[in-house]
C-alpha positions in Angstrom: 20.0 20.2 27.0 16.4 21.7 27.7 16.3 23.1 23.8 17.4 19.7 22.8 14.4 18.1 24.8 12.2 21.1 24.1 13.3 20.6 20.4 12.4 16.7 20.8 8.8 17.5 22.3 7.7 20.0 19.4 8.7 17.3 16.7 7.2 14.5 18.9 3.8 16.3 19.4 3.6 17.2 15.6 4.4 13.6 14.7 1.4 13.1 12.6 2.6 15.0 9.8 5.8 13.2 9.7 3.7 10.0 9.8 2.0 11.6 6.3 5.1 12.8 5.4 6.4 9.2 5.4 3.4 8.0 4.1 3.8 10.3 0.9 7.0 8.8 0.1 5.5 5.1 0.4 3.6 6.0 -2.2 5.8 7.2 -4.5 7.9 3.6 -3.6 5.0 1.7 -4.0 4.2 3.8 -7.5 7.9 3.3 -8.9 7.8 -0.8 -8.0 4.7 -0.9 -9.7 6.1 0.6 -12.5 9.2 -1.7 -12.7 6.7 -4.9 -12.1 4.8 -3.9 -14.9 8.1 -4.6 -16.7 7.2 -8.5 -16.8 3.8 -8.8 -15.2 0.7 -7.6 -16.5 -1.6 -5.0 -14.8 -3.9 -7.2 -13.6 -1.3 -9.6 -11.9 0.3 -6.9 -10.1 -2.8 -5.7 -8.6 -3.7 -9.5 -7.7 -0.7 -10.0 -5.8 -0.7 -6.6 -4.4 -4.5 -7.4 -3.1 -3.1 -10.8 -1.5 -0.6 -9.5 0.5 -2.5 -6.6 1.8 -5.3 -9.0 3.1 -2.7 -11.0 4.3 -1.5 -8.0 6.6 -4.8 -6.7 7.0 -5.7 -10.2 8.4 -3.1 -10.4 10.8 -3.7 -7.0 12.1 -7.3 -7.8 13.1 -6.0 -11.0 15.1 -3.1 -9.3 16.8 -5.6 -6.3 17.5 -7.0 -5.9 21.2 -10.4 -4.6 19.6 -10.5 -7.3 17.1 -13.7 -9.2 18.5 -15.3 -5.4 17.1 -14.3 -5.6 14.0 -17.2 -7.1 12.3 -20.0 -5.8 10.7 -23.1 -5.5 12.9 -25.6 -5.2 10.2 -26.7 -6.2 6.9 -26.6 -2.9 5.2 -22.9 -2.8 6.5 -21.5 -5.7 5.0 -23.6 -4.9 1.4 -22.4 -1.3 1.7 -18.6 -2.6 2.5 -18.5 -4.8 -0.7 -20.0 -2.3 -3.2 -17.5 0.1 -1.9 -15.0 -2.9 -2.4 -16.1 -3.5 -6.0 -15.5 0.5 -6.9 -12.3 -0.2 -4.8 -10.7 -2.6 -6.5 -11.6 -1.3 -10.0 -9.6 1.7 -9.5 -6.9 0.1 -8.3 -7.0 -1.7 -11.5 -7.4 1.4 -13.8 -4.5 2.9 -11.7 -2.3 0.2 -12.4 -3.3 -0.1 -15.9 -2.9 4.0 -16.1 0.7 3.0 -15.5 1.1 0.5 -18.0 0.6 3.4 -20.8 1.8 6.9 -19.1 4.4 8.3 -17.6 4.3 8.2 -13.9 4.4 11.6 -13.3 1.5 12.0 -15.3 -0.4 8.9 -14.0 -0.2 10.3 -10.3 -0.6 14.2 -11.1 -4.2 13.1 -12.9 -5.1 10.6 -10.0 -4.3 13.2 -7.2 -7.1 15.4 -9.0 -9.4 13.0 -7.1 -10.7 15.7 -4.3 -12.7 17.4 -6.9 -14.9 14.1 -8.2 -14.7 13.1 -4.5 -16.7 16.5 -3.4 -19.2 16.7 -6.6 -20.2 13.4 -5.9 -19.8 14.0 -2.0 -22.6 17.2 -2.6 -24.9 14.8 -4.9 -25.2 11.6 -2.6 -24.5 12.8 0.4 -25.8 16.5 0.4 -22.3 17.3 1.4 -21.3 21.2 0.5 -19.6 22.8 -2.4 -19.0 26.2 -2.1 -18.4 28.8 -5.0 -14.2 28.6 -4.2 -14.9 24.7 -4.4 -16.3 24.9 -7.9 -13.6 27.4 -9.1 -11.0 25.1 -8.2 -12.0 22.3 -9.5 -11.9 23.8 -13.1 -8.8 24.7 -12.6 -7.7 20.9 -11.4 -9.8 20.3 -15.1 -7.2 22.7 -16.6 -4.1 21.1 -15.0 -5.3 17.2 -16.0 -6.1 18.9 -19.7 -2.4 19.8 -19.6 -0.9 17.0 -18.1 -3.0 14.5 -20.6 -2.3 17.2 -23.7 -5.2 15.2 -26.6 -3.1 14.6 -29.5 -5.7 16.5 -31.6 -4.5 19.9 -29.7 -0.7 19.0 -29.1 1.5 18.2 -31.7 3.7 15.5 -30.9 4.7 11.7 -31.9 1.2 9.9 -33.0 2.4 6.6 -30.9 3.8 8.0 -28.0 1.3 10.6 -28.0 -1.7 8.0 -28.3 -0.4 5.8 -25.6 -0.1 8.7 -23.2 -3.6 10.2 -24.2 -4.9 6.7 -23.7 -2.8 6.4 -20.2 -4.2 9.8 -18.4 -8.0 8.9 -19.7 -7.3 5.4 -17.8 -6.1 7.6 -14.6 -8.7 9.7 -14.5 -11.3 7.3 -14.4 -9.5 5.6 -11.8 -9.8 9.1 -10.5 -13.4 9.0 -10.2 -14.2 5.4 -9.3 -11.7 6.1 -6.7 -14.1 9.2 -5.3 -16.9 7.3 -5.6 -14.9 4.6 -3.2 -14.4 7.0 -1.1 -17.5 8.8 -0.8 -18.9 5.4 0.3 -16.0 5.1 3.1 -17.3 8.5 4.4 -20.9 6.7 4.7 -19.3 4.0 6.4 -17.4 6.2 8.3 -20.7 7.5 9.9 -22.1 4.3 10.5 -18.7 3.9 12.8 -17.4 1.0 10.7 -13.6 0.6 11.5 -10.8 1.2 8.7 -9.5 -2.0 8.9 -12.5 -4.0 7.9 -13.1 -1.2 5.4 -9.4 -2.7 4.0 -10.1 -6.4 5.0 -13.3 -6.3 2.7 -11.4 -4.4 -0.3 -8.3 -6.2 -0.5 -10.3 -9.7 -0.1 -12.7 -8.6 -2.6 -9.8 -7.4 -5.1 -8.1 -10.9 -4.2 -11.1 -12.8 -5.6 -12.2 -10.6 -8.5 -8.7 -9.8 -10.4 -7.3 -13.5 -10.1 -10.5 -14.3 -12.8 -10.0 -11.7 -14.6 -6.7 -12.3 -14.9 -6.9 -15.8 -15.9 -9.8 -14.5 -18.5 -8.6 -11.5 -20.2 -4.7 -11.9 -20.4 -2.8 -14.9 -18.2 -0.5 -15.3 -16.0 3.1 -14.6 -16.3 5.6 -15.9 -13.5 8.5 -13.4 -13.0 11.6 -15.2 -14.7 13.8 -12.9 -12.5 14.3 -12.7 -9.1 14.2 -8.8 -8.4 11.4 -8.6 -10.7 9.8 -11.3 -7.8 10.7 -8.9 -5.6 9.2 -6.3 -6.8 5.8 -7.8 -6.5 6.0 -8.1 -3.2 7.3 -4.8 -2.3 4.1 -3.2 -4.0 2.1 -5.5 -1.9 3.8 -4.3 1.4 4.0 -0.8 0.5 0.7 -0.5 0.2 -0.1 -1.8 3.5 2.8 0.6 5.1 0.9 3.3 3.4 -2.4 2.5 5.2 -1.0 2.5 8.2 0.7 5.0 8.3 -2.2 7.0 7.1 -4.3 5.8 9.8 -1.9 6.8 12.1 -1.1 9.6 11.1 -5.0 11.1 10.8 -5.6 10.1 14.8 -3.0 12.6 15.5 -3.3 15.2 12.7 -6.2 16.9 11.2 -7.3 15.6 8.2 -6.1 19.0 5.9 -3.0 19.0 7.6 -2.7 15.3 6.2 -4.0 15.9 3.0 -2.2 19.0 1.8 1.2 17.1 2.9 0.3 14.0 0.8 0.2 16.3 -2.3 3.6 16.1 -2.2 3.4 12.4 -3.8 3.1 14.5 -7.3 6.4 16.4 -6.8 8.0 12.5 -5.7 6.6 10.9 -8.9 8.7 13.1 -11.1 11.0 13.3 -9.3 11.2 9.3 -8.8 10.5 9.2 -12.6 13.5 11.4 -13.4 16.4 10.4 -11.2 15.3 6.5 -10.7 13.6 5.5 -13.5 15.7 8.2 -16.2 12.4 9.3 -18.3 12.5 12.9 -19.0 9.1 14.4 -18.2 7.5 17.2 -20.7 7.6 21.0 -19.3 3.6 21.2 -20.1 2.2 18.1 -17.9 4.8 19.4 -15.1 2.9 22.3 -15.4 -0.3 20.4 -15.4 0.8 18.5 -12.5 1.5 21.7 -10.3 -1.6 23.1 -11.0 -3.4 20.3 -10.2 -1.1 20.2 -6.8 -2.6 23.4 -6.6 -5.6 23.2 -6.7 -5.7 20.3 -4.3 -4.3 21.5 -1.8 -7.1 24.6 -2.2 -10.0 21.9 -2.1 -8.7 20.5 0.8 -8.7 24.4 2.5 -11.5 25.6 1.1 -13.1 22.0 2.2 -11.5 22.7 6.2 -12.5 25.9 6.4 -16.1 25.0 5.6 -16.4 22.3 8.0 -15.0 24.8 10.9 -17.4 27.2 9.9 -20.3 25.0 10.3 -19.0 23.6 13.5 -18.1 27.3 14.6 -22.1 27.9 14.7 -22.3 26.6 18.0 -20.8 27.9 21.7 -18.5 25.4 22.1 -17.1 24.8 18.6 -13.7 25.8 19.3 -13.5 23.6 22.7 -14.4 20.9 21.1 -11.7 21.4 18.6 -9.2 20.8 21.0 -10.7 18.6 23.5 -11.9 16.2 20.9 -9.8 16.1 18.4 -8.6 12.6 18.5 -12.9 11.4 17.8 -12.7 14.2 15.2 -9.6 12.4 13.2 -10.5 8.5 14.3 -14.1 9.4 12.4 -12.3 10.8 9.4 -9.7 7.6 9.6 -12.5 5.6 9.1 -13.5 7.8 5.6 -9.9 7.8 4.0 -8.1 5.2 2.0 -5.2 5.6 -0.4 -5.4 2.6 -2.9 
C-alpha cells in the first residue's frame, strides 16, 4: 500500500511531463483532423474556423479566470507588439495548413518541428540572445534532415507530380517554419514585458478570425461541408487546438521548459505514425530519415539551449537555489514565450 502511494506521488509530482506528453498527442489529433478537413474545405476555411473557436475558448477562459481584470494590455507598445506578433501568427498557421494540403503529414510536421533553429538565429539577431558553436552545428544538421525530408525533384528521382506537389508542400512548411520563429521570438519579448499567455492567444486567434475570413472570401470561397463528420472535423481542429494550449501552459508551470520541449518532439514520431495506421499513406524511408534527424537535432537545440541558460545563471552564488526555490516564476515566464499554433 505505501509503494502504491509512493508510486502515485512520483507520477503526481512529475505530472508536467505527462501534461506534454498529452499535449504531444493533441497535436498529432489536431494535425490528422486537419488533414481529413482539408478533404472538403479549403486551407484557409479550416484555419478560419479553427481561429473562431479558439477565441471562443480563449474568451471564456479570461471571464471565468480569477485574474481576468489583469489581463489587458497596460501599454501602447503592448497591444502594437501583441498584433504584429498576431499577424506572423496567423500567417503561419496558414502556411501550415496549406503545407498540408500538398505533403504528406509526416513530412509537413518533421519540417515544421525544425523551428528551434530559425527561432534561435533570429532569437541571437533581435534579441542578442546566444548561439553557441554546438547551436550552429546542429542547426545544419536540422538543414540536412529538412533537405531529406523535402528531397528537390532535381536531386531525387521520383514521379514529376507527386514529386512537385511534395517539393512544393515542405517549402510551404518551412516557411511556416520561420514565420512561426519569428512569432515566437516576439512572444519571448512579450514574455519579458510580463504579458500573460492568454491575451498573447486572445489577440492571435481574434486577429486570425478577422484576417483569413477575407481572404477566404477573396482568394478561393467558401465551401460548407456536405457531410456531417466532415462538420465535425472542423470543429475538432478548433478544440484541439485550444486543448493543446492548455495543456502546454500547464504543463510548462510545472516542468522546465527542455523537459517540455524535448517530449513534444515526439509529435514527429505520432505524425507517421498517425499517417500510416490512420490515414493508410505509406511514408518514404528517406524523409523518415529526414524526420529523425531533424528530431535529433531538436531535441540537441533545446539541450544545448538549457545548458546555456544554466550556465549563465550558474555565474552567480545562488544560481542553483534559485533553481529550485523559484522554479514555478522560472516556467510561468517561459509560459508566457511559448505557443504551439
Amino acid at each position: 500500500m505505501k509503494m502504491s502511494y509512493a508510486c502515485f506521488r512520483a507520477v503526481y509530482q512529475r505530472r508536467g511531463i505527462i501534461f506534454a506528453f498529452s499535449c504531444a498527442v493533441f497535436i498529432t489529433l489536431q494535425d490528422l483532423f486537419v488533414k481529413l478537413s482539408l478533404g472538403s474545405s479549403t486551407a484557409f476555411q479550416v484555419t478560419t474556423v479553427r481561429s473562431l473557436i479558439l477565441c471562443m475558448c480563449s474568451v471564456v477562459t479570461i471571464v471565468v479566470s480569477p485574474n481576468g481584470r489583469y489581463l489587458v494590455p497596460e501599454t501602447k507598445d503592448h497591444f502594437r507588439l501583441l498584433i504584429v506578433r498576431a499577424l506572423f501568427a496567423s500567417a503561419s498557421t496558414l502556411l501550415n495548413i496549406l503545407a498540408f494540403s500538398l505533403a504528406d503529414m509526416g513530412s509537413v510536421t518533421a519540417i515544421f518541428n525544425s523551428m528551434p533553429m530559425f527561432s534561435g538565429i533570429i532569437g541571437w539577431i533581435v534579441l542578442r540572445e546566444p548561439f553557441t558553436l554546438a547551436e550552429l552545428v546542429l542547426s545544419f544538421l536540422s538543414l540536412t534532415g529538412v533537405f531529406l525530408v523535402a528531397q528537390p525533384p532535381v536531386i531525387f528521382d521520383s514521379e514529376a507530380t507527386k514529386s512537385d506537389t511534395h517539393f512544393a508542400g515542405t517549402i510551404v512548411a518551412l516557411a511556416a517554419a520561420v514565420v512561426t520563429a519569428v512569432s515566437f521570438v516576439l512572444s519571448r519579448r512579450l514574455s519579458q514585458q510580463q504579458v500573460h499567455p492568454i491575451v498573447n492567444m486572445l489577440y492571435f486567434a481574434s486577429v486570425c478570425a478577422i484576417t483569413t475570413p477575407i481572404l477566404t472570401t477573396i482568394l478561393q470561397g467558401w465551401a460548407i461541408p456536405q457531410c456531417g463528420l466532415e462538420r465535425l472535423y472542423l470543429i475538432l481542429v478548433g478544440v484541439f487546438n485550444f486543448i493543446v494550449q492548455s495543456l502546454l501552459i500547464k504543463s510548462l508551470e510545472l516542468e522546465k521548459p527542455v523537459t517540455v520541449t524535448v517530449t513534444l518532439t515526439l509529435n514527429i514520431f505520432l505524425a507517421f505514425l498517425a499517417q500510416l495506421l490512420l490515414l493508410h499513406e505509406a511514408f518514404d524511408v528517406i524523409a523518415a530519415a529526414g524526420a529523425g534527424v531533424i528530431l535529433v537535432s531538436s531535441i540537441g537545440i533545446a539541450l544545448a539551449k538549457w545548458k546555456s541558460e544554466m550556465r549563465n545563471s550558474g555565474n552567480t552564488a545562488t544560481g542553483s537555489a534559485t533553481d529550485t526555490g523559484t522554479s514555478g516564476t522560472s516556467n510561468s515566464n517561459q509560459v508566457k514565450a511559448i505557443q504551439i499554433f
